[in-house]
N, C-alpha and C positions, 0 to 999 in steps of 0.2 A: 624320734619324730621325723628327722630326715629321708629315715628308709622305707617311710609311709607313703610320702612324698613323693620319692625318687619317680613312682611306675606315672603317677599322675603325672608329674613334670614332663616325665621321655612321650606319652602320648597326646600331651601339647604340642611337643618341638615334632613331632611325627606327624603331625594333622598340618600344623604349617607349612613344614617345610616344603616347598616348591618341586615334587616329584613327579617326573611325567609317566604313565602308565606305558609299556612297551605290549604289542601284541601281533600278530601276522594279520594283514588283510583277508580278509576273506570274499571274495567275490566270484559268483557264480559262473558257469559257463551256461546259458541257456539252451536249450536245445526244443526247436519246436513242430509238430509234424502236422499237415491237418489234407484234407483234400478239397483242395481246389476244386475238381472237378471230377463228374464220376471217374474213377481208375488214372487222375492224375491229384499223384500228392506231393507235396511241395516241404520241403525240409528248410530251417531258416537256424543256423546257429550266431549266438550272439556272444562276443567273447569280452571280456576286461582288459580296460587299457593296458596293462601291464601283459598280457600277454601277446605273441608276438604269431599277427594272423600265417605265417607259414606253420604255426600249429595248431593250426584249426583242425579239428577232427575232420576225418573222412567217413562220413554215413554210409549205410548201407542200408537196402531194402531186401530180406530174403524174396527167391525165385518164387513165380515168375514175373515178379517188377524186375525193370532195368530203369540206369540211370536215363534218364532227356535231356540232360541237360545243367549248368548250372554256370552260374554266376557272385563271383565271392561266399558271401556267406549264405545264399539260396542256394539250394540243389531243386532239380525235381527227378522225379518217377513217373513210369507208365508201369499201371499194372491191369489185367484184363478188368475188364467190368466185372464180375460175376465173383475176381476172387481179392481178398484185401490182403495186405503185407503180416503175412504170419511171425514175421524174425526183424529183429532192425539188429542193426551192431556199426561198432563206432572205433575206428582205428585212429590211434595217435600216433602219426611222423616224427617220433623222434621223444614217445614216453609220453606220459599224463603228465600235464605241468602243476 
């Protein structure tokens, strides 16, 4: 009878017992593009406390935008009127965190 028992009893003391679940954070790096204004777009990356902003990605607009500008986590772009940013790409200083 006891070995009947036994599984039920271990999944009592198992449900009880004060186990904390372990797991890695997960939180996003956002990254966001939009245009301001005809042939000025404005890049805005938003990163997680735990990461450290000297590794903020560094954007890029393929030619012919160039950068205008930028401040912490805003960048901008000028690119003609007539043509939109064909390429983006995103360099990390020192690896993908």
């Amino acid at each position: 009878m006891l070995h009947r028992l036994l599984p039920l009893l271990l999944c009592i003391l198992a449900a009880l017992s004060p186990v904390r679940a372990q797991a890695h954070e997960s939180l996003p790096i956002v990254i966001s593009l939009w245009e301001a204004a005809p042939g000025r777009f404005v890049v805005t990356t938003r990163l997680p406390g735990n990461i450290d902003p000297a590794q903020r990605p560094r954007l890029s607009l393929a030619a012919p935008c160039r950068a205008s500008g930028a401040d912490g986590p805003t960048q901008v772009f000028a690119c003609p009127r007539r043509d939109r940013p064909a390429a983006r790409a995103a360099a990390w200083p020192g690896g993908v965190p």
